[in-house]
Every structure is written in C-alpha cells, then in structure tokens.
C-alpha positions in Angstrom: 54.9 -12.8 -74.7 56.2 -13.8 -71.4 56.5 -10.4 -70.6 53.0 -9.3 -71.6 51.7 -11.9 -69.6 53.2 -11.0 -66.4 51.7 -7.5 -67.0 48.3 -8.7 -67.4 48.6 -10.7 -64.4 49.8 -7.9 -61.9 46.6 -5.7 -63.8 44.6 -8.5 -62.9 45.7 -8.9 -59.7 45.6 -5.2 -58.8 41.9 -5.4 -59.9 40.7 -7.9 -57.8 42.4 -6.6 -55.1 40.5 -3.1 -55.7 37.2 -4.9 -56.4 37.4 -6.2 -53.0 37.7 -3.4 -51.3 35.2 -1.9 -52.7 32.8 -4.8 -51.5 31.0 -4.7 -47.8 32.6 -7.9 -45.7 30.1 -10.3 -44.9 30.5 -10.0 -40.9 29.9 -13.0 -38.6 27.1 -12.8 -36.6 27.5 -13.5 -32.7 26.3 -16.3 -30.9 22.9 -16.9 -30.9 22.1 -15.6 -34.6 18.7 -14.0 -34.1 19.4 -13.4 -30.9 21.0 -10.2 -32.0 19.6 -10.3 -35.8 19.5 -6.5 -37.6 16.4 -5.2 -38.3 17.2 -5.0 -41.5 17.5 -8.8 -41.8 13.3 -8.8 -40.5 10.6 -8.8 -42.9 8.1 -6.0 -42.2 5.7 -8.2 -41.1 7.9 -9.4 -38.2 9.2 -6.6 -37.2 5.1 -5.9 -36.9 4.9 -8.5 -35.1 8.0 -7.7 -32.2 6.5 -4.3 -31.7 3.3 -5.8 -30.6 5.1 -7.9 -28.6 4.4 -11.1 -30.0 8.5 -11.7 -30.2 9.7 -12.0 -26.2 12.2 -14.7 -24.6 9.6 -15.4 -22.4 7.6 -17.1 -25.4 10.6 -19.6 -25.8 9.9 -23.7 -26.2 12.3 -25.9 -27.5 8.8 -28.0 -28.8 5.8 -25.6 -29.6 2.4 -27.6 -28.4 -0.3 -26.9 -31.0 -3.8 -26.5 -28.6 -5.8 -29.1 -29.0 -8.8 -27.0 -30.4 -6.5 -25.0 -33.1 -9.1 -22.6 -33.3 -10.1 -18.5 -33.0 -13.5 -19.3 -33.4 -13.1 -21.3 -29.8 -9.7 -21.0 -28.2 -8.5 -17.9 -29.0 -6.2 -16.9 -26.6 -4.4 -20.7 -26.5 -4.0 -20.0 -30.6 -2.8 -16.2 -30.1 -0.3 -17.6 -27.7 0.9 -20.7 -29.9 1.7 -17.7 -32.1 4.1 -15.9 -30.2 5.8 -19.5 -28.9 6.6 -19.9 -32.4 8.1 -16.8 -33.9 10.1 -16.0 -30.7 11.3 -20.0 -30.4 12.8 -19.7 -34.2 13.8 -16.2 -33.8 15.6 -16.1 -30.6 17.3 -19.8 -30.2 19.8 -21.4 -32.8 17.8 -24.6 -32.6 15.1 -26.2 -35.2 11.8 -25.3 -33.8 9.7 -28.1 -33.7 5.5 -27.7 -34.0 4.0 -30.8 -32.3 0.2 -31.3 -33.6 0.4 -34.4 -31.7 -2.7 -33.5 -29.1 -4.6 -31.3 -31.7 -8.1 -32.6 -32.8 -9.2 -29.2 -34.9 -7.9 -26.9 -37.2 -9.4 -24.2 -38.6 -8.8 -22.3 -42.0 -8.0 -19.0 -40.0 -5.2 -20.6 -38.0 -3.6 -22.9 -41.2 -3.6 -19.7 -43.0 -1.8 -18.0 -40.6 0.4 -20.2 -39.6 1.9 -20.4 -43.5 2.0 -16.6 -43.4 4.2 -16.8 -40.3 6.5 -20.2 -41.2 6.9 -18.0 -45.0 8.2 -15.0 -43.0 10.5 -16.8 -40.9 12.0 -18.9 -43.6 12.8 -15.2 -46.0 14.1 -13.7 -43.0 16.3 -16.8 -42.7 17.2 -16.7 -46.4 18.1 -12.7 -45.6 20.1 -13.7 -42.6 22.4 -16.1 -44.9 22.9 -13.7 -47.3 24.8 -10.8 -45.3 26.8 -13.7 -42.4 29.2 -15.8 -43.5 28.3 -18.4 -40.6 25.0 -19.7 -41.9 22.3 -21.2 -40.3 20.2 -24.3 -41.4 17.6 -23.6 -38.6 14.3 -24.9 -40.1 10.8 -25.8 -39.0 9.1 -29.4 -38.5 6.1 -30.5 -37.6 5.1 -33.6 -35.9 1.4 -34.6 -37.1 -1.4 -35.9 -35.4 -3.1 -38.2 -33.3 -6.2 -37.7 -35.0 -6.7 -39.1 -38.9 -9.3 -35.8 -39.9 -6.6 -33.3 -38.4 -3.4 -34.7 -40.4 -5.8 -34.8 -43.5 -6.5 -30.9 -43.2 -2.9 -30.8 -42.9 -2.2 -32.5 -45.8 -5.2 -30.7 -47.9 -3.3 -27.1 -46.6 0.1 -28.1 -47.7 1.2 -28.1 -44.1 2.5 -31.2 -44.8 3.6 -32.5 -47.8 2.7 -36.7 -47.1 -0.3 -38.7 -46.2 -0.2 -41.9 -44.7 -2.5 -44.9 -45.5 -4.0 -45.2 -42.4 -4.8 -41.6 -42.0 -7.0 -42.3 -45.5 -8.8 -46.0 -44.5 -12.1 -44.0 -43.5 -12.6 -42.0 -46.6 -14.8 -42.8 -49.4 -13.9 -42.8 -52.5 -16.0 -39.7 -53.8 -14.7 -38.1 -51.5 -11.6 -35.4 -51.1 -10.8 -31.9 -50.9 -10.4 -28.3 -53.0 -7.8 -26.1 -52.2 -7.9 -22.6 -53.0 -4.4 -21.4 -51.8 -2.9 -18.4 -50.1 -3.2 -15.4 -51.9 -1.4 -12.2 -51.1 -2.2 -9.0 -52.4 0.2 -6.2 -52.0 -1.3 -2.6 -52.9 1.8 -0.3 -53.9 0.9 1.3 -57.4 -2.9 2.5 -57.8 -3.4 0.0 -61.2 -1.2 -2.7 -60.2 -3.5 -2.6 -57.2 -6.5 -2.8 -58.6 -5.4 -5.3 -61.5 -4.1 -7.4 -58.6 -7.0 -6.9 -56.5 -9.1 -8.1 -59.9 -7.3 -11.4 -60.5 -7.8 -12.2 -56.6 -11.3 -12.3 -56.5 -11.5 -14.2 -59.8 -9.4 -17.0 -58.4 -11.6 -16.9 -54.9 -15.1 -17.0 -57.1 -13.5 -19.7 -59.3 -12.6 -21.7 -56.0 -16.3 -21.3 -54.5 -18.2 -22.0 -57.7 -15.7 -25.3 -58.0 -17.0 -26.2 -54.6 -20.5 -25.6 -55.1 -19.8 -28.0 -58.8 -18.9 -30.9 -56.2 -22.5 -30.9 -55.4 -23.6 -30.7 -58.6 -24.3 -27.0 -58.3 -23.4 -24.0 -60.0 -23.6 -20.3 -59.9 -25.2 -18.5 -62.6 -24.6 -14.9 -64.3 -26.2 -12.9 -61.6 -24.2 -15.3 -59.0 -21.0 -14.4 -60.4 -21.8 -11.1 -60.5 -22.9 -10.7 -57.1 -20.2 -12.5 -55.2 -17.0 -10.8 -57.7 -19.0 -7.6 -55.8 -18.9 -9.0 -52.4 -15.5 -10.1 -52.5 -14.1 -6.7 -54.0 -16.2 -4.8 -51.5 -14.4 -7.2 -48.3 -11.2 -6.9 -49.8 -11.4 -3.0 -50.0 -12.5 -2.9 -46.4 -9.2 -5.4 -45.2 -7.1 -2.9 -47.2 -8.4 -0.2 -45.7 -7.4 -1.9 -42.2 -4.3 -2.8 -43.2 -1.0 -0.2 -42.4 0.4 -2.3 -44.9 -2.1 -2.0 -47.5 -1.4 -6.2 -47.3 -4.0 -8.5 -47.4 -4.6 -12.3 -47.6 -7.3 -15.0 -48.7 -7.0 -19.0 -48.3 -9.6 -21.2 -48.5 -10.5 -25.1 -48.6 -13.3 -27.3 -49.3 -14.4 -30.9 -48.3 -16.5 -33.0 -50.4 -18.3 -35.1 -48.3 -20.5 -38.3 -48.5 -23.3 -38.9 -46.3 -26.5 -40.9 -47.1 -25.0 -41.4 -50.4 -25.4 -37.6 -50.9 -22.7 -34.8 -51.3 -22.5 -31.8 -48.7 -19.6 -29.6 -49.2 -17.9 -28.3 -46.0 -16.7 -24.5 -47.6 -13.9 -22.8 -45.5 -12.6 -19.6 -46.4 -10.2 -17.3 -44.2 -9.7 -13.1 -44.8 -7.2 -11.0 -43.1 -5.1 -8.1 -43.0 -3.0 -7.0 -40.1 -3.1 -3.5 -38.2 -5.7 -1.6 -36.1 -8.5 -3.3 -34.9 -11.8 -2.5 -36.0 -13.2 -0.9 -33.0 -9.8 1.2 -33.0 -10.5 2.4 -36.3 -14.1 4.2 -35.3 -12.8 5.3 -32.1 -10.3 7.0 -33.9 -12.7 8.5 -36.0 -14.8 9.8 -33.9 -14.8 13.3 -34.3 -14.8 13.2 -38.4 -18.6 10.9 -37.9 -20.4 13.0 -35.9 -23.9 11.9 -37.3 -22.6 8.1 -37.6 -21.3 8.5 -34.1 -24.8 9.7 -32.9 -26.6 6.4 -33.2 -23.4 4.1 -32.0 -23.3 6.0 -28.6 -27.5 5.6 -28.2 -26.3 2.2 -28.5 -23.8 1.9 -26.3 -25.4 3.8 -23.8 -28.5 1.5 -23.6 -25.9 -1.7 -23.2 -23.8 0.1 -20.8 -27.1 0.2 -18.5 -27.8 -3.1 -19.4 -24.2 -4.5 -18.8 -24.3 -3.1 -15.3 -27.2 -4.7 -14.7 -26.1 -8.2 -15.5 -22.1 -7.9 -14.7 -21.3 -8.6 -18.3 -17.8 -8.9 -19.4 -17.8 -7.0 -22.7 -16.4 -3.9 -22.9 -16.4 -1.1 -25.3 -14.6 -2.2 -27.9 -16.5 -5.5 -27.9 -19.4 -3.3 -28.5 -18.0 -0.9 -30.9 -17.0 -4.0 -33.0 -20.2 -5.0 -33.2 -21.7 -1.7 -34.1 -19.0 -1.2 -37.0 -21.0 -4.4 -38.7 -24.2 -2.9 -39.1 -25.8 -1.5 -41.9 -24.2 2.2 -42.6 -21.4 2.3 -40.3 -18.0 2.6 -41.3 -15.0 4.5 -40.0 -14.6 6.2 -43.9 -18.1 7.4 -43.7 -17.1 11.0 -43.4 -15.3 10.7 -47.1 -18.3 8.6 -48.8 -21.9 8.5 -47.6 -22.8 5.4 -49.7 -19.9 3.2 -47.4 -21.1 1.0 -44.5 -22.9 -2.2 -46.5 -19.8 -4.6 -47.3 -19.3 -6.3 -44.4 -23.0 -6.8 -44.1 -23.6 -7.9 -47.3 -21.0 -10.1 -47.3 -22.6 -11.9 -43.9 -25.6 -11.9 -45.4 -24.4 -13.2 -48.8 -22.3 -16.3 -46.9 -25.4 -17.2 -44.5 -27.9 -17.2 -47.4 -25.0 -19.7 -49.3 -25.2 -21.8 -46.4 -28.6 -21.7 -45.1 -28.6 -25.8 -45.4 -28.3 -25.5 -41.6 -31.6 -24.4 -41.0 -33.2 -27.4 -42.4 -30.0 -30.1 -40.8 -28.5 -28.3 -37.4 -25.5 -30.7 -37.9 -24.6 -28.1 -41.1 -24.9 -25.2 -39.1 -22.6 -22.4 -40.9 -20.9 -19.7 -39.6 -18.9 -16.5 -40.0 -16.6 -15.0 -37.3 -14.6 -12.0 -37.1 -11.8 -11.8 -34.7 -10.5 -8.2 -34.2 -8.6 -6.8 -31.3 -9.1 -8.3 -28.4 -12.8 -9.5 -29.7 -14.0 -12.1 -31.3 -17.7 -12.3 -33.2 -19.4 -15.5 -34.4 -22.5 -15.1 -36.3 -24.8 -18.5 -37.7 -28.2 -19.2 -38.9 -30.1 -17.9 -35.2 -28.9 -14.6 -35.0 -28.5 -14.1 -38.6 -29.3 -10.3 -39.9 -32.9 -8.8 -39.8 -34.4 -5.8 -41.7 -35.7 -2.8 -40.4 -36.8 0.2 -41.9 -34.7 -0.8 -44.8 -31.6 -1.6 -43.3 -30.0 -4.7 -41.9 -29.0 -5.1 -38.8 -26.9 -7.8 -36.6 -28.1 -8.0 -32.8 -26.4 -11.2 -31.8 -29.3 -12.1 -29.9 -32.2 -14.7 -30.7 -34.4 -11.6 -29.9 -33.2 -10.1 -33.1 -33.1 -6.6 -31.2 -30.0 -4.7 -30.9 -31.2 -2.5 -27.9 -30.8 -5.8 -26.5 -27.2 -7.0 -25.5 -25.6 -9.7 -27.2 -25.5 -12.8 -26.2 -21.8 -13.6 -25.0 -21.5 -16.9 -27.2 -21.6 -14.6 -30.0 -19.6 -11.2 -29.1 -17.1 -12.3 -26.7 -14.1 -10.4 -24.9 -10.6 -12.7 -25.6 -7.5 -11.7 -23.4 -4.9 -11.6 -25.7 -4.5 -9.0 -28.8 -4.7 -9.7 -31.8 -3.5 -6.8 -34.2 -5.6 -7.2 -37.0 -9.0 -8.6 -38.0 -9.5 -12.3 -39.2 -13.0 -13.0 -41.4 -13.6 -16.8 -41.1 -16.8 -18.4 -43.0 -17.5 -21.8 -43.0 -21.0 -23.2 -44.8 -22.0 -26.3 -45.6 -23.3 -26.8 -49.6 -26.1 -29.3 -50.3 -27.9 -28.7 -53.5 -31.1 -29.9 -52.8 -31.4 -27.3 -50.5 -29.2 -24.7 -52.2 -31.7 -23.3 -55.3 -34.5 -23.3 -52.8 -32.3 -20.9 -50.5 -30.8 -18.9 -53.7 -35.0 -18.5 -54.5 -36.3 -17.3 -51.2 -33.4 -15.1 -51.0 -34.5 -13.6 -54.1 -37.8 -13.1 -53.1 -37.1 -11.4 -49.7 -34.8 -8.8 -51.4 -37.3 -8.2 -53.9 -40.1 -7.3 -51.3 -37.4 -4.7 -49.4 -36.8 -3.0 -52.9 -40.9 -2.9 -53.8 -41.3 -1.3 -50.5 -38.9 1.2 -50.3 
C-alpha cells in the first residue's frame, strides 16, 4: 500500500507541475496600475472614450468638482469637462477618486445617466484589471453629497447614493416622492435578440411614463399605448443607427409633487448612444441624398447670408443639426423614402404630453438634444408648426425656418461630445392633460382631412 501510495503521489505531483505550466502567469503590473493598463483590460466603451481624447493626464484631480449647474441643457462644456476629470483621475492615478457634489445645486437626468454609465465602466475594467495582476487594486469611487437638500434627494432617487439623511427629507410632503425607471442598456448583436431586446425596452419605458402620469391620477389609454410603444421604437432605431456600437441607453425619473394641494409630476427621461454626431452623419451622406440635400443647402445658404449679417456664432454643423430634425430628413433617406419623421414625432409627441406649460410658465417643458459640439433646446414657444403637411422646427418665435434660430435654442458648445444625448423633461397635471390629449387630436385630424 505504501508503495502504491508513493506512486500516486509522484503522478500527482508531476501533474500539477505540468498543469502549471501550461497556465499563463499572472504578471505584476508596474507602478501606477492604469498608468500602463493593456487595452485589453479596457472596456470598449473606454477605450472610445481615450481615442476621443477624453482620457489625458492633463485631466487629473485628486478631488473631481461636480459644476454647480450639472447640466448639458446649460453648462455643457463645465459637464463635458467633469467627464474627462473623472475617467482620466481613476484611470491614470493609483488613488480613490473622489466626486465632490458639495457646490452642485442641479442635476439633470442626462448627466446622472451618464455618469452611472461611466462609474459601471470603470468599476468592470477594474474587476478585469484584478483578474489578470496578482497586485490588486482596491481603487474605488466616492462621492461627497451636497450642500443642497433637492440635489442629494435626486441623488438618492438615481441610486447615486445609496442613504438619505433626515434633514435632507424635513421639506417634503408626505404625498410626495419619486419614480425611478432605471438604466437600461440595449446591446444589438443578433438580428432577433435585437429586436426582442429592443421590445422589452420600450415596454419598461411606457410602463415607467404611464406610472407617472397614474401619480396624477392619469392614464394612457389603448391608442396612447400604442402611439408612444411607436415613438419610442422609432427613437431607439434612430440612437442605434448612430451608434458604432449598435449600444444604446434609456434612464428616466419622475417627481411627484404637491403644490396647492394638487399633484404635478416633473417627468425626466434621458436617451443616448455614443458615436458620430448627427450633423456628421448627413455630411457624410451627402452624395447618396442628393434630392434631401437640395433643400438643406437652400437652407443653409439663406442663414449663411443671414449669419454674416448679424456675426452669429453657429456654424454649419449647428445648422445641419438642426436641419436633420425636420420633417423628412434623415441621413438613411437614400435606403427608405418613408424615414425622416421619428425624431419629429417624438418632439412633438413629448411637447403635446407636457403642454401644462402653456397655461403655468413655471411647468415649462422641454426637450434638448446635444450632439457634437451642438446643443438644441426645444419648449412650448418654438414648438413645431405645419406646413404644407409637414412639420417643421425653426427655433424661432417667428415659427419660420428661413429665419435663423435664435441662439438660446441652437447653440455652438466648445467641447465635443461624441454622440447625441435626447433629454425631455415635462411637467404632468391632469386637469390640463385630457384637454391637451383632445386638442391634439383634433389638430391631427384637420392635417389628415386636408391632405
């Protein structure tokens, strides 16, 4: 037996010794750690991100200052900036990276969304890093909340941060509180798996806006349902169709307010996709849209006159941006004719929802799009008009897009952003909601008698 046993041992033995080298070392990485991390280690998305330079030392901060207006819509360049600060501080040091909302009095859906999308990234490519060294890291990211009660309660209604305190709650009524809808991702790699994702997606986003509208005692009906699962696939096709990722994502949040003893809903809800920029995508199809491309350039050569004339600081793809919204235009119009009405139905759509403001400025919604280096805000006064059957956005009170915009609403940012974000906010009241819903109804049925 002894014998046996000593044999088994020395096969064992000679086994182990085989099975290790057949197994890749983990190395140790050098001083620094992602300072000199492998590609490999990077997630796509951040490896995105360092070609378009978002990734630099010179972005470096042992505390990364959120702006006090954490906002696109407003202070886009200040938030495009916080950006880079916080990849490059958490990829490029050893140290914890701190995010200090301590000055910040506003944070918008767009910029919570994107943070989480970032902070997720970070933390997997973290997770990858451990995996291969053998000198781990337990780098992580903190935040530092507020000065302001309404910003740490967004915060806490995002799952920034996973606490409230009781002073941060002593001005809320009791009706009152919050609906969070979630990030959702959608990844398109198989044609069905796409489509059966894309499906589920939009029934957890209408689910989320008719639970809102409920907190007002409204509801959608049949027709509702109908109309905004159609909007929301037709948007979602059109931030694939940006995407060089064929990625995608949705978040959303709603606050239930109380004022006059009366419930108005604050609706937010954030869409993006990373890649080229809108106006890069109909430059770059310029040649396969010669008809489209006809009635852009009549356009842009009646602002270009204009612009000259005034010294205004748009440029062309400010301009194109804004052309790519109107009624027939898209950069996949040479493969289908009927393409071109998503993105203005879906304006349309999310102004009608919140046309409250019209009758109470304070509930004033709105719906940007930041794309490039441009960013477009869109409410109730220079919401789309119709002519000769078509809708179109001007920007200006005028409601006439030989007119130029006015620079509140299509504005030139400094930094890039490589993408498009799709930001709506609208305020739910339902006195006022079924009398909107009505007229709506109404209007659309004239344009179809008529033409």
């Amino acid at each position: 037996m002894k014998k046996e046993r000593i044999l088994e041992l020395k096969v064992y033995k000679r086994r182990c010794k085989l099975k290790k080298k057949r197994q890749k070392p983990r190395k140790k990485a050098l001083a620094g750690v992602f300072q000199r991390i492998n590609i490999k280690v990077q997630t796509n998305l951040l490896s995105f991100f360092r070609k378009k330079g978002f990734i630099n030392k010179d972005y470096i901060s042992n505390r990364v200052i959120v702006p006090k207006i954490f906002s696109f819509e407003e202070n886009s360049d200040d938030c495009i900036t916080f950006f880079k600060c916080i990849m490059s501080s958490y990829l490029l040091t050893d140290k914890t990276t701190l995010v200090d909302f301590n000055i910040c009095e506003r944070i918008d859906i767009t910029n919570a969304m994107l943070l989480k999308i970032i902070v997720r990234e970070l933390t997997e490519t973290k997770l990858r890093y451990n995996d291969r060294f053998y000198n781990p890291t337990d780098k992580e990211i903190k935040y530092l909340k507020s000065k302001c009660n309404k910003v740490n309660r967004s915060l806490f209604a995002l799952k920034l941060v996973d606490n409230i305190g009781k002073k941060e709650i002593e001005d809320v009524q009791p009706e009152e509180g919050f609906l969070y809808l979630g990030l959702q991702t959608n990844l398109a790699s198989k044609t069905s798996y796409k489509e059966n994702k894309k499906g589920a997606v939009c029934t957890k986003v209408r689910e989320f806006i008719n639970e809102s509208l409920a907190q007002s005692d409204a509801i959608l009906n049949a027709s509702g349902i109908h109309k905004i699962d159609r909007l929301l696939s037709e948007i979602f096709n059109n931030a694939e169709d940006h995407s060089i990722h064929n990625e995608w994502y949705v978040d959303g949040v709603s606050f239930k307010n109380i004022i006059d003893g009366e419930p108005i809903i604050e609706l937010n809800l954030g869409i993006l996709n990373f890649g080229f920029s809108i106006s890069e995508g109909i430059i770059n199809n310029e040649k396969r849209n010669k008809e489209m491309m006809t009635n852009i350039k009549k356009w842009y050569d009646k602002h270009s006159e204009l612009k000259e004339q005034i010294g205004s600081k748009l440029n062309k793809d400010d301009l194109y941006t804004l052309y790519s919204l109107q009624d027939g235009v898209s950069r996949l119009k040479y493969e289908d004719e009927s393409r071109g009405h998503g993105t203005m139905n879906f304006i349309r759509a999310f102004i009608t929802l919140g046309s409250f403001g019209k009758e109470n400025p304070d509930y004033k919604p709105h719906l940007n799009i930041i794309s490039g280096k441009t960013c477009v805000h869109c409410d109730n006064d220079v919401e789309p008009y119709c002519e000769n059957n078509n809708y179109l956005l001007s920007l200006n009170k005028e409601k006439d897009i030989s007119l130029l915009p006015e620079e509140n609403y299509l504005r030139h940012m400094q930094e890039y952003f490589p993408g498009t974000f799709l930001e709506v906010k609208i305020y739910l009241n339902k006195k006022y909601f079924s009398k909107a819903l009505n007229k709506k109804e109404n209007e659309t049925n004239k344009i179809n008698q008529s033409a």
